[in-house]
N, CA, C and O of each residue as an XYZ file, in Angstrom:
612
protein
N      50.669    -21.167      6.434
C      51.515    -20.945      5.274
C      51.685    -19.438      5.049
O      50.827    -18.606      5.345
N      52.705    -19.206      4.575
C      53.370    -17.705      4.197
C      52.977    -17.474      3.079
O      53.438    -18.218      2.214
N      52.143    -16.554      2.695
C      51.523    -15.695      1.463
C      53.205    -14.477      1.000
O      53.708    -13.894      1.961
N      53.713    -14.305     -0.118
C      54.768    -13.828     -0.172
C      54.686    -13.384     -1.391
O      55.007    -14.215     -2.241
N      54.216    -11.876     -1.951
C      53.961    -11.343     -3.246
C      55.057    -11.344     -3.781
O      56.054    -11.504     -3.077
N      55.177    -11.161     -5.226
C      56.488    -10.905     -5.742
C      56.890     -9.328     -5.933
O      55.989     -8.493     -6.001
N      57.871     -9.054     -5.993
C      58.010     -7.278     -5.940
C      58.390     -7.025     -7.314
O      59.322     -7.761     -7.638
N      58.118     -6.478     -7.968
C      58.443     -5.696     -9.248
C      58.988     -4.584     -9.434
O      58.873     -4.332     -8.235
N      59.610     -3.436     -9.935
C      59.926     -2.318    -10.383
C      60.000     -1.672    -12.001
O      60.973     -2.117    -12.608
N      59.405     -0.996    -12.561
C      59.000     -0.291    -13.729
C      59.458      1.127    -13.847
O      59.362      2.104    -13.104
N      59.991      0.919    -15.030
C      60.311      2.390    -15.184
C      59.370      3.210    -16.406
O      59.541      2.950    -17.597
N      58.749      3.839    -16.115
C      58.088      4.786    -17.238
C      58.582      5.699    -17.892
O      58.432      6.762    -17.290
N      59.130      5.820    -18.885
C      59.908      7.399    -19.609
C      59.356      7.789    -20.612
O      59.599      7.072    -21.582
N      58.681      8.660    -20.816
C      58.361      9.274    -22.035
C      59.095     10.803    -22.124
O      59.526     11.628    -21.318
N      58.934     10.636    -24.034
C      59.584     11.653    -24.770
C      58.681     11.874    -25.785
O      58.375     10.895    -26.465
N      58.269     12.762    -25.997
C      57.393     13.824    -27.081
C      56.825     12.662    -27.637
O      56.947     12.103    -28.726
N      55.971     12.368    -26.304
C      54.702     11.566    -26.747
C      54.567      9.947    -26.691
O      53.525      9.304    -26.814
N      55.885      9.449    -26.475
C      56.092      8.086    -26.933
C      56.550      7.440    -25.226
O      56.776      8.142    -24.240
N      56.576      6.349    -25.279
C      56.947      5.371    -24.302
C      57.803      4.382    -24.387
O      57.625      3.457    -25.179
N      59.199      4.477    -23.300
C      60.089      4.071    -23.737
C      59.661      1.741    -23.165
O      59.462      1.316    -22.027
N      59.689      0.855    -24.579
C      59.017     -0.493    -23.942
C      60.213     -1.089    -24.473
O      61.101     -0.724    -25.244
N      59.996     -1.937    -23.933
C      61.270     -3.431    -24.312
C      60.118     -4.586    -24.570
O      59.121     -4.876    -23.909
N      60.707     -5.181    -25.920
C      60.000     -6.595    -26.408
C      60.774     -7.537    -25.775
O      62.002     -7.567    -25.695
N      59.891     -8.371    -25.290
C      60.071     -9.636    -24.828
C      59.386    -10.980    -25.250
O      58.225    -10.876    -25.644
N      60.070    -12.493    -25.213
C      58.827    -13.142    -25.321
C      58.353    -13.937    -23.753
O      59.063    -14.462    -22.896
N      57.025    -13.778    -23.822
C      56.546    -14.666    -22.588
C      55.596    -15.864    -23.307
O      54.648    -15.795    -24.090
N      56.221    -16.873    -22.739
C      55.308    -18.194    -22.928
C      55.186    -18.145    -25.013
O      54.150    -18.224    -25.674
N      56.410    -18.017    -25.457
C      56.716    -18.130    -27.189
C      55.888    -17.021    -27.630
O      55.379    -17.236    -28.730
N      55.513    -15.572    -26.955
C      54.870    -14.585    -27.650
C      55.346    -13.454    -27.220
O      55.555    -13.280    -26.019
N      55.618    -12.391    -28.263
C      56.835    -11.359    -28.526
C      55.449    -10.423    -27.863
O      54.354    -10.198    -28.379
N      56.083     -9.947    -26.343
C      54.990     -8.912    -25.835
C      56.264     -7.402    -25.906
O      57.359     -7.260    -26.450
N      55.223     -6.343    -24.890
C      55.564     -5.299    -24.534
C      55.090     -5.253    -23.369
O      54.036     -5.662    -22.883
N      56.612     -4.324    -22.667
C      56.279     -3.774    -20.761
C      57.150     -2.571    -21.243
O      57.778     -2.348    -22.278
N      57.005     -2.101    -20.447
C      57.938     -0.771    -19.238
C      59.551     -1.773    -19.094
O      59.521     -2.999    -18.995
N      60.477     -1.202    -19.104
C      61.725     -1.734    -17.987
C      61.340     -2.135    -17.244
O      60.387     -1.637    -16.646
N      61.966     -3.365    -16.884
C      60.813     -3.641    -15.657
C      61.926     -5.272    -14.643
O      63.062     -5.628    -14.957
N      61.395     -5.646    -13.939
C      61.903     -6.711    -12.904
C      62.107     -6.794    -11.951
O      62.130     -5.699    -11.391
N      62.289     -7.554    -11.378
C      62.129     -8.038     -9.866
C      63.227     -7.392     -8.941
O      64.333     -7.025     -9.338
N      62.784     -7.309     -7.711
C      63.725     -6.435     -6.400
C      64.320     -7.796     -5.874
O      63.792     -8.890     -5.672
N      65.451     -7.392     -5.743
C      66.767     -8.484     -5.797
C      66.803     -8.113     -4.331
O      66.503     -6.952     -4.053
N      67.171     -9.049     -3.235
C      67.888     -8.900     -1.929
C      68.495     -7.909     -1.806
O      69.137     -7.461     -2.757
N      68.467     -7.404     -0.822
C      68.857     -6.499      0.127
C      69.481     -5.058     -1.543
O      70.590     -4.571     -1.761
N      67.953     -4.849     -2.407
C      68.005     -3.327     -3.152
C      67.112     -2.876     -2.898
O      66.076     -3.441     -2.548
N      67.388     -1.306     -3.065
C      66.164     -0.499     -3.013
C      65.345     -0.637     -4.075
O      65.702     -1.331     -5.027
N      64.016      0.067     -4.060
C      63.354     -0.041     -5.254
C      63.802      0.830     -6.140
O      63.959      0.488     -7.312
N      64.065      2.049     -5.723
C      65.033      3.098     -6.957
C      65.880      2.419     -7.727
O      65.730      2.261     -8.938
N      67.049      1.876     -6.880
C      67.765      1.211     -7.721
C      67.868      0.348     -7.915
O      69.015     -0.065     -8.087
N      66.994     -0.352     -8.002
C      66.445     -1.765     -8.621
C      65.567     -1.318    -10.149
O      65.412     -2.048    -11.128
N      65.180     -0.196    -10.006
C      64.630      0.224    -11.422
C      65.471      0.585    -12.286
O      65.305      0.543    -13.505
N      66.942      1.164    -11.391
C      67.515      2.084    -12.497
C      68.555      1.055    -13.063
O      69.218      1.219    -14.087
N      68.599     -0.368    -11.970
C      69.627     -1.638    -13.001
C      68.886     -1.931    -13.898
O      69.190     -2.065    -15.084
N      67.594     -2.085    -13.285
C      66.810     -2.979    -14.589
C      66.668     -2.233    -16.192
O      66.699     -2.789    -17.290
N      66.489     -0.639    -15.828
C      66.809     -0.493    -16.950
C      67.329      0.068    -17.690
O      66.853      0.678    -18.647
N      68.769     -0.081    -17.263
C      70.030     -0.394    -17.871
C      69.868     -1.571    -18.230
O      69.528     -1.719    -19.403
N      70.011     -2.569    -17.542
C      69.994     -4.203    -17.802
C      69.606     -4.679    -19.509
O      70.258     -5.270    -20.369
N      67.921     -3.965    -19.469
C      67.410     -4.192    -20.310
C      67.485     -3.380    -21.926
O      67.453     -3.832    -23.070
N      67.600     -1.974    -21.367
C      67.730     -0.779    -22.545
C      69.168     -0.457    -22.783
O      69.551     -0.032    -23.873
N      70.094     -0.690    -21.605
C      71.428     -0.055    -22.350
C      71.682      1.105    -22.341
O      72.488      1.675    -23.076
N      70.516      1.930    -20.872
C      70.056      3.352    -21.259
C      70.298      4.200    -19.517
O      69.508      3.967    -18.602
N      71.032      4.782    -19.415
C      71.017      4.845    -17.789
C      69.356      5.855    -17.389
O      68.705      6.601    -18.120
N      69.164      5.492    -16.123
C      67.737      6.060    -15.680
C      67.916      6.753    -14.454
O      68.565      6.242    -13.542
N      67.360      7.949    -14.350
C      67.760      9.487    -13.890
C      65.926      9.131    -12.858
O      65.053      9.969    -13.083
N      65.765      8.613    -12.420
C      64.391      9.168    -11.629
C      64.012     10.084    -11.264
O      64.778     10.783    -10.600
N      63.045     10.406    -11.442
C      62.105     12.061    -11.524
C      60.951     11.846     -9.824
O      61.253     12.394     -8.763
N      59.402     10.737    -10.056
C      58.889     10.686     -9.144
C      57.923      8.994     -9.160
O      57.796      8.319    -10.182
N      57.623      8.791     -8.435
C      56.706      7.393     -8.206
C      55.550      7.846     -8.668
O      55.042      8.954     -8.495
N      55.153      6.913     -9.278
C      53.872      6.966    -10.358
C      52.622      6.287     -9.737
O      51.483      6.750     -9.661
N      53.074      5.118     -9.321
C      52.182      4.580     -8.446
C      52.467      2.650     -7.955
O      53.373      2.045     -8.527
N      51.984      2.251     -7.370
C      52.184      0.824     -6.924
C      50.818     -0.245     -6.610
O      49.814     -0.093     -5.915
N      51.032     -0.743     -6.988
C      50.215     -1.575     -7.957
C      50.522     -2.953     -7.315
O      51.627     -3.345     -6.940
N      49.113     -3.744     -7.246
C      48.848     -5.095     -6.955
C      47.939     -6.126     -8.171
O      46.798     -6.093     -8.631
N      49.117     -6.986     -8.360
C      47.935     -7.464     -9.474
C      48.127     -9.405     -9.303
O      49.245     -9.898     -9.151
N      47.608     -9.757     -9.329
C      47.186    -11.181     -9.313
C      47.148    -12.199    -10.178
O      46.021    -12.595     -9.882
N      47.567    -13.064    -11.170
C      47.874    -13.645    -12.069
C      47.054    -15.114    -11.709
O      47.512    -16.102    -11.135
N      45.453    -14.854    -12.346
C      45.288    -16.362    -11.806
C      45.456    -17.681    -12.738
O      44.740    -18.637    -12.441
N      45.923    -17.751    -13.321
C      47.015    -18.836    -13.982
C      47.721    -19.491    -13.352
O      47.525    -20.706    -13.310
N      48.989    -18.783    -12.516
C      49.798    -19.289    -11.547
C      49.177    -18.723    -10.228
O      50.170    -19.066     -9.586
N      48.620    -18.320     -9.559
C      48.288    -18.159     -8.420
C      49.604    -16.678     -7.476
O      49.773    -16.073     -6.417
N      50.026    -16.802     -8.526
C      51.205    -15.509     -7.957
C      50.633    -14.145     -7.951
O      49.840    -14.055     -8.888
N      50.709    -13.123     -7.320
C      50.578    -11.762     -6.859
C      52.107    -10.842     -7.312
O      53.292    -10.652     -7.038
N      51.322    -10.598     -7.934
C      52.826     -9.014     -8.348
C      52.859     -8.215     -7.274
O      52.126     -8.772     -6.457
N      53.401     -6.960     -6.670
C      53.279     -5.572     -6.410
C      54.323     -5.311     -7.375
O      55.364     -5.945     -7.546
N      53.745     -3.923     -8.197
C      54.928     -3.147     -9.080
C      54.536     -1.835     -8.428
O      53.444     -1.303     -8.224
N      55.953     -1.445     -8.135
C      56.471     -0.004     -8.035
C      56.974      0.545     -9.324
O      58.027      0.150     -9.824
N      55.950      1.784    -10.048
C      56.226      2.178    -11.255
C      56.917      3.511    -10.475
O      56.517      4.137     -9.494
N      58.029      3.672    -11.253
C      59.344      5.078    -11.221
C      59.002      5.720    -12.560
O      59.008      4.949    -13.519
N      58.610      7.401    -12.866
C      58.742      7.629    -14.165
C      60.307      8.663    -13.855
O      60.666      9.131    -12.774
N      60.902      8.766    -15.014
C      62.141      9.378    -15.213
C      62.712      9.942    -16.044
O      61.934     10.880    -16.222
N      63.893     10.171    -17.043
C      64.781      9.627    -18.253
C      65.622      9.205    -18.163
O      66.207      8.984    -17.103
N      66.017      8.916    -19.359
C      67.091      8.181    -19.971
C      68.523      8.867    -20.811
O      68.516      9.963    -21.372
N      69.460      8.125    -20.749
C      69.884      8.778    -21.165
C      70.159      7.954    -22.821
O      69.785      6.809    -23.075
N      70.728      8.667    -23.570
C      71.353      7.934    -24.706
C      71.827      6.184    -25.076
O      72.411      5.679    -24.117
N      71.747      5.732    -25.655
C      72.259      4.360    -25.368
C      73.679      4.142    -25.081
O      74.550      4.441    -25.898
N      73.944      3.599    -23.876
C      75.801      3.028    -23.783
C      76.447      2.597    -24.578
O      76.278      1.405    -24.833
N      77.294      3.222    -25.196
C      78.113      2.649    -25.949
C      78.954      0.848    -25.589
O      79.656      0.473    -24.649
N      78.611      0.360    -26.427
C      79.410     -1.101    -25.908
C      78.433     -1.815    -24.921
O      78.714     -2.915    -24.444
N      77.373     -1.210    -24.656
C      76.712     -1.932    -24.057
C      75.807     -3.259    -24.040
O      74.636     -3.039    -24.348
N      76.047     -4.282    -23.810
C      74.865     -5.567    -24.205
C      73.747     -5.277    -23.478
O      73.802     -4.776    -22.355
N      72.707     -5.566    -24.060
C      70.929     -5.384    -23.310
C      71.019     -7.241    -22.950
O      71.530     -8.141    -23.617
N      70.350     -7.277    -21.733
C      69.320     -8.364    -21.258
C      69.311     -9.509    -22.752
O      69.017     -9.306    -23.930
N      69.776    -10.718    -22.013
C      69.675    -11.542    -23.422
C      68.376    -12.069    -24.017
O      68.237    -12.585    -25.126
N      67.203    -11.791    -22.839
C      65.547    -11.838    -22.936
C      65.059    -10.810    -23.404
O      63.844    -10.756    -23.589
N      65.907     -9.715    -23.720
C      64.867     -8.766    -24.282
C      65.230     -8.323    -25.780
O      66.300     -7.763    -26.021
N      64.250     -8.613    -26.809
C      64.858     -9.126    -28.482
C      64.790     -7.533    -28.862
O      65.328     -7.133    -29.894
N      64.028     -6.553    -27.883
C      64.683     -4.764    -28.689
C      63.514     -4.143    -27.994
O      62.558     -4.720    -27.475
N      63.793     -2.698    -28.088
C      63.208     -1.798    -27.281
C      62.382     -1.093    -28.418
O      62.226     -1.507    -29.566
N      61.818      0.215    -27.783
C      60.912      0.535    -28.798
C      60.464      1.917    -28.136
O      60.202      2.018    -26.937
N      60.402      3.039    -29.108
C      59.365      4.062    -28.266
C      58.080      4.197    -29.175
O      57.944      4.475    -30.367
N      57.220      3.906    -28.201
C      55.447      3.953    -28.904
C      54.803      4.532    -28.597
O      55.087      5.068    -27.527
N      53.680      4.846    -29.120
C      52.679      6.268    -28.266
C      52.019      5.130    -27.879
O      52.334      3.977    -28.176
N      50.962      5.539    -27.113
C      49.725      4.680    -26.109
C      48.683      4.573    -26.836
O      47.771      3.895    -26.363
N      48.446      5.319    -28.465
C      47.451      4.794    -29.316
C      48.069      3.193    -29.871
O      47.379      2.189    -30.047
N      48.869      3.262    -29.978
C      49.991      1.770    -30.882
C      49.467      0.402    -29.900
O      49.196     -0.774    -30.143
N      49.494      1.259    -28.684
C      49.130     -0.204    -27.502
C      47.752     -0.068    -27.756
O      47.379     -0.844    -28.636
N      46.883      0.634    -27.299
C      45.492      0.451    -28.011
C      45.451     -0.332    -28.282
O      45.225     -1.370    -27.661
N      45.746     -0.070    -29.813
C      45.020     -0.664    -30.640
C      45.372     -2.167    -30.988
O      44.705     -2.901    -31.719
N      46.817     -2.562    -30.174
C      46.785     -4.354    -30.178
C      47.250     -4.498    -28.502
O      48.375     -4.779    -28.089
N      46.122     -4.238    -27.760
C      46.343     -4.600    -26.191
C      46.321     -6.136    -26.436
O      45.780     -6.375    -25.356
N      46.489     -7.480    -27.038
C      47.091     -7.984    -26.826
C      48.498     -8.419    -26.616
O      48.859     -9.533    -26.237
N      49.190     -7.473    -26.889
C      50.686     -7.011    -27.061
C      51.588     -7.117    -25.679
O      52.756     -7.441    -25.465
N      50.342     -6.633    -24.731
C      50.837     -6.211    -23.441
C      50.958     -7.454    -22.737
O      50.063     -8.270    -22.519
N      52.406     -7.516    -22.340
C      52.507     -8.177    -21.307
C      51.723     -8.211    -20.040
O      51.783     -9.352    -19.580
N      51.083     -7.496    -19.367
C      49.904     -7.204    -18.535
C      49.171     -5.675    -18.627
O      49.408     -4.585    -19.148
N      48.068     -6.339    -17.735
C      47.124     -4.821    -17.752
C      47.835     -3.632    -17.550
O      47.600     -2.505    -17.985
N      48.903     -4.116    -16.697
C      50.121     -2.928    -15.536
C      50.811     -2.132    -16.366
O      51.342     -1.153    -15.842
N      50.992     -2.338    -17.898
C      51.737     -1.489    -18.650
C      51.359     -0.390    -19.131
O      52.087      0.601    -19.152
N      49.544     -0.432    -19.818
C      48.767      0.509    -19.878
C      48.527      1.250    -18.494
O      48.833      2.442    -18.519
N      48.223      0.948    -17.750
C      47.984      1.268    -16.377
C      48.460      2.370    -15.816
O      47.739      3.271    -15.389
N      49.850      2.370    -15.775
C      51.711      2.976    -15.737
C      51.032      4.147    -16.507
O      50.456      5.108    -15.996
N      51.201      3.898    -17.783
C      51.347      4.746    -18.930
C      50.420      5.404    -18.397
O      50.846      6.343    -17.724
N      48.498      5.220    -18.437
C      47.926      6.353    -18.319
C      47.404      7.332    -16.709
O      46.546      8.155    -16.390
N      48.666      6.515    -16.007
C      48.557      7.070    -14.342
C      49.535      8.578    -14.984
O      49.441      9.804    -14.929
N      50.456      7.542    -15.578
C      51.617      9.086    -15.866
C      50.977     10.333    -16.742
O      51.074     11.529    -16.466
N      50.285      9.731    -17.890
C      49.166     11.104    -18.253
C      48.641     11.784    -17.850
O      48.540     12.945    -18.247
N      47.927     11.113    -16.565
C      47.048     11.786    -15.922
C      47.651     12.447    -15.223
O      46.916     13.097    -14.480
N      48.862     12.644    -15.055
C      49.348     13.196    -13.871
C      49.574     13.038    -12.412
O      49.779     13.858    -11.517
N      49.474     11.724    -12.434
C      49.779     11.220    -11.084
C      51.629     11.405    -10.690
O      52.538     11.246    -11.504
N      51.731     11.659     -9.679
C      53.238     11.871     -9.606
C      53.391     11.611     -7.903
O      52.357     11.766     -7.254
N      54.571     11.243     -7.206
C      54.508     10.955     -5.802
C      55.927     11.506     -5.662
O      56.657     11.532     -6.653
N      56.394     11.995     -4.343
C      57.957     12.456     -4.007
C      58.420     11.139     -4.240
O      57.595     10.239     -4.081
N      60.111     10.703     -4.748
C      60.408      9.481     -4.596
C      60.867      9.135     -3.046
O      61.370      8.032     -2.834
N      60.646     10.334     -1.666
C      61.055      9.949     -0.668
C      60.288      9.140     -0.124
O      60.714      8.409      0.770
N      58.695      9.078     -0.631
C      57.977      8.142     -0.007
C      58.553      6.415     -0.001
O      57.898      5.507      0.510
N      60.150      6.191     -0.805
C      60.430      5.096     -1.202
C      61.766      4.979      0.303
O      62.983      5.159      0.353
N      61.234      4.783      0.819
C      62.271      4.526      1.966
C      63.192      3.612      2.262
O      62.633      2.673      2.829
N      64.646      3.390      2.120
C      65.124      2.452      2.603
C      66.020      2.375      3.759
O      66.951      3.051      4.197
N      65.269      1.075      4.166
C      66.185      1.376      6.115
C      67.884      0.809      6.236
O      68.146      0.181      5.211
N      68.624      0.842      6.829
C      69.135     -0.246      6.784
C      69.051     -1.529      7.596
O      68.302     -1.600      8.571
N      69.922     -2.686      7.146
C      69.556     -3.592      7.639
C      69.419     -4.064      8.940
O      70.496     -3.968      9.528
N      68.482     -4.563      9.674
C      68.345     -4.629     11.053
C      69.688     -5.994     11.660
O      69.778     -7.126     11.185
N      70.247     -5.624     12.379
C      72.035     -6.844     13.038
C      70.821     -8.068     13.595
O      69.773     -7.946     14.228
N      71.480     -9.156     13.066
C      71.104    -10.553     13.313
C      71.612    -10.430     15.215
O      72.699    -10.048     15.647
N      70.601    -10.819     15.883
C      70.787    -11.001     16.974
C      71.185    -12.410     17.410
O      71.398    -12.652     18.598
């Protein structure tokens, strides 16, 4: 049998202090992530971060550097994440723009706010993000390579 992780992409943005999150509900409970979602067929991970969050914020995303990538395991369902976190900015909100019909509003919070109700978080991976980017973790985004597609023989 084929073991087949799911791929993720996250965007991290902070501004004088705060973190740009989108509320969601999972399983009837109003959490917090990063921009965030799944790598769609034949996208890169760059721009698979920078639809998602648009998709979700309404906010276009300028990538800066890779933060880090991440394996996490959900034993509930037996599924495996990898998230590729992108930190960046944003720009202003789009005018006329609709957000993601799953995501009930965005939010900028400092990382004491998550603290102090880490049940909030949609996963460990959101704090995670956040304090890789404090610390200063940063990666070229060329390490994000995309090939093109190999011709069906």
């Amino acid at each position: 049998m084929v073991w087949t992780p799911r791929v993720t992409v996250a965007a991290v943005v902070e501004q004088d202090g705060r973190f740009l999150l989108v509320e969601e509900l999972e399983q009837g409970r109003s959490v917090y992530n990063q921009p965030a979602g799944h790598l769609e067929d034949d996208e890169g991970l760059i721009a698979a971060t920078v639809r998602e969050t648009l998709e979700e914020t309404g906010r276009h995303f300028v990538p800066e550097a890779l933060v880090g990538i991440y394996r996490l395991r959900h034993e509930g369902t037996g599924l495996t994440f990898i998230r590729v976190a992108i930190t960046g900015q944003v720009s202003d909100p789009v005018p006329g723009h609709h957000r993601d019909p799953d995501i009930l509003d965005t939010h900028w919070l400092h990382r004491d706010a998550l603290i102090a109700r880490p049940e909030t978080l949609r996963s460990p991976l959101v704090l995670r993000c956040i304090d890789d980017y404090l610390s200063g973790q940063r990666y070229p985004l060329d390490l994000l390579t995309d090939l093109p597609s190999i011709p069906a023989v």
